[in-house]
N, C-alpha and C positions, 0 to 999 in steps of 0.2 A: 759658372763653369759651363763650356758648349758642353752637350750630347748630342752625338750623330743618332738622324732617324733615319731607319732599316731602309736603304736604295729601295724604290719599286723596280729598277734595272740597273744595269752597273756598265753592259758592252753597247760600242756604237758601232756601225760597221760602217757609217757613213758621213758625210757633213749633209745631214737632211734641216737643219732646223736656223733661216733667217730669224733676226730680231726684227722685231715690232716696238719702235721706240716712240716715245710722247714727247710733243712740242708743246713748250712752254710760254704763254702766252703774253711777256710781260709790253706793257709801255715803249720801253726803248727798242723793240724787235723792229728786225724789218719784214716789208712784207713782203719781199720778193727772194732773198739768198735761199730760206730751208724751202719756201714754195720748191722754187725752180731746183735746188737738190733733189728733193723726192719727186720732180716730176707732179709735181700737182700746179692748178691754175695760177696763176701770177698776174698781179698782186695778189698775196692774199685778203680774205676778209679783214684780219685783225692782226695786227703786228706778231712777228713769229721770232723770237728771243732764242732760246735755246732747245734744240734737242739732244735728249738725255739718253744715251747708252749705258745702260748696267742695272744694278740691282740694286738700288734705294730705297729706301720704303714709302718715300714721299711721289713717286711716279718709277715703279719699275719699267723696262724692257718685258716681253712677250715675245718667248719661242713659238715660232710658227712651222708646223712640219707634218709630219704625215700621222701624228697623235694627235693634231690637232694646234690649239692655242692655251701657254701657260706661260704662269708671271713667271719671269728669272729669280725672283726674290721666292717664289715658293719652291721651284725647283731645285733650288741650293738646300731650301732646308729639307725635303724629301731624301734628295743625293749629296752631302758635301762632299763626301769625300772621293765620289765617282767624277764631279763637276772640280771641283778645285782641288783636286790631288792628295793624299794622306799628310806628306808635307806642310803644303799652303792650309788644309783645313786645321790641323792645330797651331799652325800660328797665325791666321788670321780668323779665329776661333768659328769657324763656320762660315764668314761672309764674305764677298766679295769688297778687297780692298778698294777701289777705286773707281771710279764714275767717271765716264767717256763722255764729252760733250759737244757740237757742233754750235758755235755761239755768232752771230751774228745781231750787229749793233749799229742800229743809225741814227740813236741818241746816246748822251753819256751816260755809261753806270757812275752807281753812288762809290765815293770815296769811301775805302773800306780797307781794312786789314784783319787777320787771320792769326789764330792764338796758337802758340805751340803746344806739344805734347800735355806737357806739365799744364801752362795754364788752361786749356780744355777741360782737365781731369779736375783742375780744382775750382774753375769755374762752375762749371758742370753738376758737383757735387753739393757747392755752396749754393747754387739757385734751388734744386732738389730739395736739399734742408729750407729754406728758405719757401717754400711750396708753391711756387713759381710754376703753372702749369708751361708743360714743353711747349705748344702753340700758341704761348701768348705773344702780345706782339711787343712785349716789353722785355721779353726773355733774349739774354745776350748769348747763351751755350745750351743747346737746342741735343748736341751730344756730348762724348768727353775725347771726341779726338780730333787730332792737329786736321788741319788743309792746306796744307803746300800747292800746289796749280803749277800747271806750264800751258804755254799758250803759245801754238803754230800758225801763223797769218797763213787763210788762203787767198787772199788778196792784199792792198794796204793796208796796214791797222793800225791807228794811231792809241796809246796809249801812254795816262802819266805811273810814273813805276818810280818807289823808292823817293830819300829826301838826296837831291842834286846838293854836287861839289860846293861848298860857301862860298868860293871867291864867284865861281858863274852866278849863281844866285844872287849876289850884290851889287855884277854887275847889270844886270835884270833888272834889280831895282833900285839903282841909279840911273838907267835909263830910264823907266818910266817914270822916274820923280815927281811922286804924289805924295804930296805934302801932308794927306791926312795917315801914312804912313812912314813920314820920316823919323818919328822916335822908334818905330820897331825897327829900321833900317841900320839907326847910330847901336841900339843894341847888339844886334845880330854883328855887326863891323866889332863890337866892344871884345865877345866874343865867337869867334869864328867856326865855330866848331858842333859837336853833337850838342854837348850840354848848349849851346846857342840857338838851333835850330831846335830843339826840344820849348826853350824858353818862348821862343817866338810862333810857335805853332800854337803851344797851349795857351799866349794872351790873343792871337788872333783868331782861336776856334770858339775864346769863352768871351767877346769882346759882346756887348749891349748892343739890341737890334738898331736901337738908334746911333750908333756910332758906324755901324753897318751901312747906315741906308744913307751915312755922307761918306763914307771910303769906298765904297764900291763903285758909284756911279763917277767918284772923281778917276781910277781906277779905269772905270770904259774911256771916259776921254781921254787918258794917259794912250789904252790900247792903241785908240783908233789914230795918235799923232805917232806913234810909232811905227804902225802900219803903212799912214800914208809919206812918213820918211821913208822906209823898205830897209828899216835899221837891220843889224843880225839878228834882232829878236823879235820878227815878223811872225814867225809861227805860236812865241809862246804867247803875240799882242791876240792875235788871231782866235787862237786854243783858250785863255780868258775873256773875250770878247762874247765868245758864244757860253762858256758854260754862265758868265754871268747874266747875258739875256735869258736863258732858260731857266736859273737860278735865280733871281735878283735877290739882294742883301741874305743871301747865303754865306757863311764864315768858309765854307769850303771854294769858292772862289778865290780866297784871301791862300787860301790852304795850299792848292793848286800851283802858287805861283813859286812854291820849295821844291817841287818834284821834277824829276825827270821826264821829258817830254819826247818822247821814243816814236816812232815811225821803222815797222818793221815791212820790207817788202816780202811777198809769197815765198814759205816755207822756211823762213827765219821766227825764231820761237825767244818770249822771256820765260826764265823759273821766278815763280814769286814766293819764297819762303815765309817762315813765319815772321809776322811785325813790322813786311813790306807795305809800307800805305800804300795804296794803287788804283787807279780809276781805266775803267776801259774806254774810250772816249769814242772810234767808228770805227767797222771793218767786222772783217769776217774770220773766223779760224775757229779751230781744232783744240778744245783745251781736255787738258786731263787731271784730275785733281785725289787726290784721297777724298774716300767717299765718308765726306762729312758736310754739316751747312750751319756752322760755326763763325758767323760776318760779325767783325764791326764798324760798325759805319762813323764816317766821320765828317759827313755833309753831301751836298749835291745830291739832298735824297728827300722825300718828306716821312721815310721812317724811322725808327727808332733811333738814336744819338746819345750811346750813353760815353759823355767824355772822359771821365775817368777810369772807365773802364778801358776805353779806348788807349790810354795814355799809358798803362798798367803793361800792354801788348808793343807798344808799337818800338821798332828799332829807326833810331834818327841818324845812324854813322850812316854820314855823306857818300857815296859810289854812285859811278856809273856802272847799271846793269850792262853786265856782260849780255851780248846780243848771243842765242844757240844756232849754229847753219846745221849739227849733225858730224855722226863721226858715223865714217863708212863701217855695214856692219853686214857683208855677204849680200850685196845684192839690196838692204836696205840702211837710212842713213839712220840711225839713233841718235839720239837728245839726253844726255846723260843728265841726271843731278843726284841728289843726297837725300831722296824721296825713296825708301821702299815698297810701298805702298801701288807706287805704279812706273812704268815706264813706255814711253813712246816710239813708234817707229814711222818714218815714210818710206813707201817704195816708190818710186817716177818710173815709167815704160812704155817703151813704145813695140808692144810687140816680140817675140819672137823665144830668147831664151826662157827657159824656167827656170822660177827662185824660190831656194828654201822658205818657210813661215820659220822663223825659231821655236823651237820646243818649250815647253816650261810654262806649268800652271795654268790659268783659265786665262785666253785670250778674247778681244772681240777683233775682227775684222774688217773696216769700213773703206766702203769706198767712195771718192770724194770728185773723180773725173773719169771719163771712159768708162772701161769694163774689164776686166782681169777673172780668166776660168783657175779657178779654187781645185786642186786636184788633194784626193785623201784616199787612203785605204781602197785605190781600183776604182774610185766611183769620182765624177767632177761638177762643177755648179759653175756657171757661169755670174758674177756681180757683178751689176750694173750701178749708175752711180745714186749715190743716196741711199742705198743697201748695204747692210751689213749680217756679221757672221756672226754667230756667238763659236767657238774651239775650245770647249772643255778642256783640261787638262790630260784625257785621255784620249784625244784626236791628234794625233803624234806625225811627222813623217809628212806633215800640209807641205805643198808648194802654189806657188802663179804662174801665170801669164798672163802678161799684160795684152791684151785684144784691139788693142786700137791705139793710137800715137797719143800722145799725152795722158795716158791712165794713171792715175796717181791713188794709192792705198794709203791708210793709215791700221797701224796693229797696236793697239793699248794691250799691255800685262803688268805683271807687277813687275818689282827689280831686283830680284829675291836670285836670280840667273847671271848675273853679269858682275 
């Protein structure tokens, strides 16, 4: 059960306090997109993958202001209920729901999907009994809550999302007709449908390395004669070509070729719900997810792969992910989904009017292009880009302006308002 500890203060009179966010150092980072965001040298040192907005426990945010420097994960438990509102602090029993992230990728991530409510809680419960320390690297449920995600391109961003329509899918591979693949093909045709695409994932994710290392490589020469026909499935010869040079006899190249092969251009966003298989494949954007780190991977990774566990989570009904552009919402465009946990805004400006911030619970404020002056209670800040705001839930009455022609904000809250 939360208990609130006694505020050290409760009034703000002003928006004094930037976030101090940590970048996340993985493999697939690039070294140039959060460089040149925050204005640091470019390239960087060492590939620069995500930075993290919010209150995590794994790398919080740091208010930076005229008290000084303090984690945001300690500052909620000093103040919750001055920081996330009387409201938001008993239903999201103290913490902040959701984690803001700037993600930028010039390698693939690993194929991976995301447990629901339920199975988090009983995941989560059954590794605990099972004394499964939380940072092992064989641990599948790290906590006990879902991860939904939505993901904003600020530039192109290709990713695979979701198990693709059957009949496209078949046709996909009857054109590349690779004969060490032709019995999963007459399957998959026998049955067309989820139960089909289930059947066919789960023998080509459990298939023998040595059955691997003759399908896959016959697979690249399939790619590369379809490539250099310029068939219609040039992008997905292309999209397999690479993940299996970086992969070789990887099952998740085999994996790859069910899903959906998405190309979002700047400020078009996917939701990825629970049991979405999904790989982030290059580009850069804006994601926001319930603050959870709950993955399960399903190849193109050299970590952990637990398949059944995998199989237990994942949803195989065929769609095309609806693509999000935003629904006009006063000045910013909102991204709706079925996520309470968090919701998204962008504002685009070039100048001139002022626009309301929407009210409602703990926001962060980032800015991602230009510079937009922050106005609150009489007093204003200017943000510049790569900067961001923390707005307590008691900093009411924010508006912008946008300072220069293409300034573009993004406001993560939760959804608890709309």
């Amino acid at each position: 059960m939360f208990s609130p500890v006694p505020p050290r203060h409760r009034k703000r009179k002003t928006i004094v306090e930037l976030l101090e966010n940590p970048v996340r150092p993985y493999a697939w980072g690039s070294r140039t997109v959060i460089a040149e965001l925050r204005g640091e040298p470019s390239p960087s040192p060492h590939p620069e993958a995500e930075m993290w907005l919010g209150a995590h426990p794994g790398d919080p945010s740091y208010l930076v202001g005229e008290a000084g420097r303090t984690s945001l994960l300690d500052a909620l438990r000093v103040d919750p209920e001055g920081l996330l509102g009387p409201d938001r602090c008993a239903k999201w029993s103290g913490s902040l729901p959701y984690l803001l992230k700037v993600l930028a990728a010039d390698e693939p991530l690993s194929l991976q999907a995301h447990p629901s409510s339920a199975q988090a809680a009983e995941g989560f419960a059954r590794e605990n009994a099972a004394g499964i320390p939380v940072d092992a690297p064989t641990r599948n449920y790290r906590d006990g809550s879902h991860k939904p995600e939505l993901i904003c391109a600020l530039g192109e961003f290709h990713a695979l999302v979701g198990f693709r329509e059957v009949p496209q899918t078949l046709a996909l591979l009857r054109a590349l007709d690779v004969a060490e693949l032709a019995p999963h093909v007459a399957m998959l045709e026998a049955q067309p449908d989820a139960a089909g695409l289930r059947a066919s994932f789960t023998t080509w994710i459990t298939l023998p390395q040595s059955v691997l290392d003759r399908a896959v490589p016959a697979l690249q020469a399939a790619c590369v004669r379809l490539a250099q026909e310029g068939s219609a499935f040039v992008r997905e010869a292309r999209m397999a070509l690479e993940l299996s040079e970086r992969y070789p006899g990887d099952a998740g190249v085999l994996a790859a070729l069910l899903l959906n092969l998405v190309v979002l251009q700047p400020g078009e966003a996917l939701y990825l719900p629970a049991g979405n298989l999904h790989a982030y494949l290059s580009g850069a954007g804006v994601e926001l997810m319930a603050n959870s780190d709950n993955v399960l991977r399903g190849g193109l990774t050299s970590k952990h792969v637990d398949v059944p566990e995998l199989l237990r989570v994942l949803d195989f009904t065929p769609r095309t992910p609806p693509v999000l552009r935003g629904t006009a919402d006063g000045g910013w465009l909102r991204y709706d989904t079925d996520a309470a946990e968090f919701l998204l805004r962008r504002f685009d400006g070039d100048g001139g009017a002022e626009v309301a911030v929407p009210d409602g619970g703990p926001r962060i404020l980032l800015c991602t292009a230009g510079s937009a002056l922050v106005r609150s209670a009489g007093d204003e800040r200017v943000l510049r880009r790569g900067q961001a705001l923390w707005l307590p839930a008691d900093d009411r009455d924010v508006a912008v302006v946008a300072q220069e022609s293409g300034s573009q904000l993004f406001l993560a809250g939760d959804g608890l308002d709309v």
